[in-house]
TORKOL-4160 file (C-alpha; in steps of 0.2 Angstrom, whole numbers, padded with zeros to 4 digits, m for minus):
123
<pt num="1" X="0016" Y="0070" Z="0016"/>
<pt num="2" X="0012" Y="0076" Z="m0002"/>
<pt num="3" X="m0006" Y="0079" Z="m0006"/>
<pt num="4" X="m0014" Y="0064" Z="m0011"/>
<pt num="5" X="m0019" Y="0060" Z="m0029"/>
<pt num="6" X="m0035" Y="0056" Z="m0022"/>
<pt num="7" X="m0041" Y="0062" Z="m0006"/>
<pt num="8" X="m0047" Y="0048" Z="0000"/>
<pt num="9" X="m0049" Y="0027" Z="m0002"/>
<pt num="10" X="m0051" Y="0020" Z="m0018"/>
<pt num="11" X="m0053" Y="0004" Z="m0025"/>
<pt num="12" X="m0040" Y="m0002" Z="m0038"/>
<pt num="13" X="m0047" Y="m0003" Z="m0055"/>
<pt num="14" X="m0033" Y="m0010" Z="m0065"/>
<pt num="15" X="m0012" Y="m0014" Z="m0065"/>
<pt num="16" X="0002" Y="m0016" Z="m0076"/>
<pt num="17" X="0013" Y="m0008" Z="m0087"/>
<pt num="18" X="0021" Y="0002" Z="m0072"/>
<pt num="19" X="0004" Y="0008" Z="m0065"/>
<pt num="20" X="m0012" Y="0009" Z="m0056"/>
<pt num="21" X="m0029" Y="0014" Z="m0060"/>
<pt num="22" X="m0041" Y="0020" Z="m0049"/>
<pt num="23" X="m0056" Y="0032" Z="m0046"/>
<pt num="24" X="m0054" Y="0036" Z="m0067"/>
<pt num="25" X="m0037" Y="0040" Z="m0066"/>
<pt num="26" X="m0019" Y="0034" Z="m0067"/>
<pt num="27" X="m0004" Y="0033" Z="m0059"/>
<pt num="28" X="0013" Y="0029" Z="m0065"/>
<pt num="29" X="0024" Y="0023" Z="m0051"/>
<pt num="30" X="0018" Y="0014" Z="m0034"/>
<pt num="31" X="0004" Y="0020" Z="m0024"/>
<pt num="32" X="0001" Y="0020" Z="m0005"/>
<pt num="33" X="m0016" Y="0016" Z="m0002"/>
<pt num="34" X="m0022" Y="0023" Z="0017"/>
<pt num="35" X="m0041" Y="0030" Z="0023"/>
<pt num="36" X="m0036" Y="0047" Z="0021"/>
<pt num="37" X="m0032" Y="0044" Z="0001"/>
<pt num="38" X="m0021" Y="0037" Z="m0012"/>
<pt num="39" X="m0002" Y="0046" Z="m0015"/>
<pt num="40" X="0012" Y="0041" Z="m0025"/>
<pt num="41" X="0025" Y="0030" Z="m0015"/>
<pt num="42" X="0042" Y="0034" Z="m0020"/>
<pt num="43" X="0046" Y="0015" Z="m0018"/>
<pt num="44" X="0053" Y="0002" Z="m0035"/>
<pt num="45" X="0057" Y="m0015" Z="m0023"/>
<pt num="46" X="0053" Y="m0019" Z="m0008"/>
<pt num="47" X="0072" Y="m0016" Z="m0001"/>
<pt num="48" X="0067" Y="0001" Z="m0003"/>
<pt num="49" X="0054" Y="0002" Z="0010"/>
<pt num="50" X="0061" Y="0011" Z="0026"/>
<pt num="51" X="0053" Y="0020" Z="0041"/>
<pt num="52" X="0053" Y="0037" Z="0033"/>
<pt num="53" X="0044" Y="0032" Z="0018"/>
<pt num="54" X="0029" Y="0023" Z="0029"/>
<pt num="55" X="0029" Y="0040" Z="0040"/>
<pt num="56" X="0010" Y="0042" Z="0034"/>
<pt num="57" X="0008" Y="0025" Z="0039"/>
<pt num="58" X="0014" Y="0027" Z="0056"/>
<pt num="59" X="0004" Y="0046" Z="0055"/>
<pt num="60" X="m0014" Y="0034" Z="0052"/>
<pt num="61" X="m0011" Y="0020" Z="0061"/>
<pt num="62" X="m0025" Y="0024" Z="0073"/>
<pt num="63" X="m0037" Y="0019" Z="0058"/>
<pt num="64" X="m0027" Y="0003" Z="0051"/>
<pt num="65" X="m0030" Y="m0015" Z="0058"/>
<pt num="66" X="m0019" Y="m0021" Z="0044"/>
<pt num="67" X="m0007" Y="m0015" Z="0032"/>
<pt num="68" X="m0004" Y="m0025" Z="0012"/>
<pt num="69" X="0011" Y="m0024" Z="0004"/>
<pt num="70" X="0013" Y="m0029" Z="m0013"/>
<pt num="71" X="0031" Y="m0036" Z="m0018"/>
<pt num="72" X="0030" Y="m0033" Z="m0038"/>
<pt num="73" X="0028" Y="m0048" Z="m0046"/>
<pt num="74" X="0038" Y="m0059" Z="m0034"/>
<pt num="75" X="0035" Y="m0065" Z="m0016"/>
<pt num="76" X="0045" Y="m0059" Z="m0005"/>
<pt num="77" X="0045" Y="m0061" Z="0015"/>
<pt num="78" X="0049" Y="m0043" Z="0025"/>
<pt num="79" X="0064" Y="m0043" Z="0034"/>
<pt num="80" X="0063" Y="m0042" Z="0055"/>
<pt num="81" X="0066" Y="m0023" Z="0055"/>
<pt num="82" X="0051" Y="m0017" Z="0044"/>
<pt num="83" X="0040" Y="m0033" Z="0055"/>
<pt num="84" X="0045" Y="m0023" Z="0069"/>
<pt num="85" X="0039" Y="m0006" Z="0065"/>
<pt num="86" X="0022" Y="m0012" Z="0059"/>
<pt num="87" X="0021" Y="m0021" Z="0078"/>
<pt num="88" X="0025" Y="m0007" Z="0086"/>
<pt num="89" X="0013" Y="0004" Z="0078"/>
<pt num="90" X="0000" Y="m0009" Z="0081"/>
<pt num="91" X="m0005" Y="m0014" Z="0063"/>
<pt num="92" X="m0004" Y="m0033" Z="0055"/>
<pt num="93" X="0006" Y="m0032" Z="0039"/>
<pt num="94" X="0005" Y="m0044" Z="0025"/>
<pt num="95" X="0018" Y="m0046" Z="0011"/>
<pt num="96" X="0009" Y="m0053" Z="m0003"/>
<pt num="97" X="0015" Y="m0052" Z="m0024"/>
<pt num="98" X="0005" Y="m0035" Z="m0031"/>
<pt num="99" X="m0008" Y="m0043" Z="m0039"/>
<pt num="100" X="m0017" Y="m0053" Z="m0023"/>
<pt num="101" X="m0011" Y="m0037" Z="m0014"/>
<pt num="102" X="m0023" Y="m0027" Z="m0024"/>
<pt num="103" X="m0039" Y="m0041" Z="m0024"/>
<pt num="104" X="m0036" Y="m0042" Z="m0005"/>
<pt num="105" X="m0036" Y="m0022" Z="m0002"/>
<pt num="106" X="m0051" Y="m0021" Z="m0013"/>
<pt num="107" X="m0062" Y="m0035" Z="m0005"/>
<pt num="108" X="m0057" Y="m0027" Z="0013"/>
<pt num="109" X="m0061" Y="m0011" Z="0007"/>
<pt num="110" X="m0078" Y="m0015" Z="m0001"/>
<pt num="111" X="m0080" Y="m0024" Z="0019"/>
<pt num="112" X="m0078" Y="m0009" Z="0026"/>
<pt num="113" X="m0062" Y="m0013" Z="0033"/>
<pt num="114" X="m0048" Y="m0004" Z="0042"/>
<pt num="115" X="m0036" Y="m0008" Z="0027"/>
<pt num="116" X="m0018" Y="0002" Z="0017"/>
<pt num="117" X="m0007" Y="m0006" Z="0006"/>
<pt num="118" X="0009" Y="m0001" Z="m0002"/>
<pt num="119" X="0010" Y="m0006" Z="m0020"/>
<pt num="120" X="0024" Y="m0009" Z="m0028"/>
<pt num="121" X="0021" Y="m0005" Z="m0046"/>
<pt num="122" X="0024" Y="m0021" Z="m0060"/>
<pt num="123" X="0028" Y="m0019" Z="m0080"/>
C-alpha cells in the first residue's frame, strides 16, 4: 500500500467537484478511509472495486467492524462476489451514495468506532 495522505483517521470536511477534504487538505480522486490513514483509492465506479484494490482492507480487517462504501452519486447494491469477501474477512459492509457514506463514517468515527469507507469521488 502507498503511503497514506494522512497517516491516520480523519473525518471528512467537505466533497464535490471530484474530491475530498480532510484534515486541511484535499484530495482529487476517491479516498480509502481505514484506522491507520487516508490514501488515494484508484477506484472511478463501484464496478471497479476488486480484491486487489481492498488488499489494505483485508491487511486491517482485525480493526474493522464495518466497512462504508460510497457508490458516487447513485445507489447501487454490491454484487455477491465483493459480499463475500467482506464476510470472509469478517467485516459488515454497507453500500450507501457518497454523501450519507461520508456523514455515517464521520458520526462512527467521532463514536469511537471500528469504521473504513471507500469513497467514490462525485463532480
Amino acid at each position: 500500500m502507498e503511503t497514506p495522505h494522512l497517516p491516520y483517521p480523519a473525518l471528512i470536511e467537505a466533497y464535490g467537484k471530484g474530491g475530498f477534504r480532510f484534515a486541511g487538505m484535499s484530495h482529487r480522486g476517491s479516498l480509502l478511509c481505514l484506522p491507520t490513514g487516508i490514501s488515494a483509492w484508484p477506484v472511478t465506479a463501484l464496478s471497479e472495486i476488486t480484491d486487489e484494490n481492498l488488499a489494505p482492507v483485508w491487511a486491517v480487517a482485525t480493526q474493522l467492524d464495518l466497512f462504508l462504501i460510497g457508490t458516487g452519486r447513485d445507489m447501487a447494491l454490491l454484487a455477491s462476489p465483493l459480499r463475500d469477501l467482506f464476510r470472509d474477512a469478517g467485516i459488515k459492509v454497507e453500500p450507501m451514495q457518497t454523501g450519507p457514506a461520508i456523514s455515517t463514517y464521520n458520526l462512527l468515527l467521532g463514536e469511537g468506532r471500528r469504521v473504513g469507507a471507500g469513497l467514490i469521488a462525485v463532480d
